[in-house]
C-alpha positions in Angstrom: 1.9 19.6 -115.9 1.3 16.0 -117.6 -1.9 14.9 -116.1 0.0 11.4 -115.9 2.5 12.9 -113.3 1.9 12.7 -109.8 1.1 15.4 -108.2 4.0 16.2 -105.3 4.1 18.7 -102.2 5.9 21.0 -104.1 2.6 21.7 -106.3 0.3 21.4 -103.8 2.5 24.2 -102.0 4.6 25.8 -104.3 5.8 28.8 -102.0 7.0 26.6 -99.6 10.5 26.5 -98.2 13.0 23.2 -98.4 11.5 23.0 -94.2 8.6 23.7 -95.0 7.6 21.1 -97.6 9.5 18.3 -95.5 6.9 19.3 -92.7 4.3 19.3 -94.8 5.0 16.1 -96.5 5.5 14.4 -92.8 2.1 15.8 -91.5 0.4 13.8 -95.1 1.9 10.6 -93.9 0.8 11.1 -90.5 -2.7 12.2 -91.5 -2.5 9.2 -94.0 -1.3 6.8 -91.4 -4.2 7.8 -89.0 -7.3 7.1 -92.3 -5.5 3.5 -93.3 -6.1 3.3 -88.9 -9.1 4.1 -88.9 -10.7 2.2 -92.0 -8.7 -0.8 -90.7 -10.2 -0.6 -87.4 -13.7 -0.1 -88.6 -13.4 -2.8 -90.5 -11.9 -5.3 -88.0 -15.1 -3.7 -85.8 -18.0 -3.7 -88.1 -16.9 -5.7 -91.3 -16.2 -5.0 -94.8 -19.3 -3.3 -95.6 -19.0 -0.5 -93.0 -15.6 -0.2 -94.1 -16.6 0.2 -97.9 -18.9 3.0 -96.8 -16.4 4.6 -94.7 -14.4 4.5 -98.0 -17.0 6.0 -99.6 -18.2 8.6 -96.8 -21.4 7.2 -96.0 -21.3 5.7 -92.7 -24.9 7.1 -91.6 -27.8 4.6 -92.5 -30.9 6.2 -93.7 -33.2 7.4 -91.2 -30.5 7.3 -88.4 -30.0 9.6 -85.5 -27.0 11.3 -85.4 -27.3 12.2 -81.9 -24.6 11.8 -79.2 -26.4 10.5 -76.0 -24.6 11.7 -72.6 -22.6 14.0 -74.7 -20.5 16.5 -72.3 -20.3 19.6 -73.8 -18.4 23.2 -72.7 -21.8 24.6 -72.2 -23.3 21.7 -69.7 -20.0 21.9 -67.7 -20.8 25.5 -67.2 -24.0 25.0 -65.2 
């Protein structure tokens, strides 16, 4: 393959059926659609710079907690 071609469904999954690649391509655009959301929203939220580090995949500051306060979980509903 040229390395100046894009790079399609089919080679991502090449066994794939006629079906099968139609789903798969309309599950990328949906997964797609959901990031540009996301980004979009974090950037209306919490300006451009959180949105360039959300690009970038470092949304956690240094020295941060990443701890969920109140956080229900499976194993405090079973007390």
């Amino acid at each position: 393959m040229n390395t100046s071609d894009p790079i399609t469904i089919r080679d991502v999954y090449p066994g794939f059926t006629g079906e099968q690649l139609q789903q798969a391509e309309a599950t990328f655009r949906r997964y797609i659609a959901v990031m540009v959301r996301i980004y979009e929203r974090v950037r209306a939220e919490e300006g451009p710079e959180a949105a360039t580090r959300l690009a970038y995949s470092d949304l956690t500051l240094s020295g941060s907690c990443s701890t969920i306060h109140f956080e229900r979980s499976k194993q405090n509903e079973d007390k």
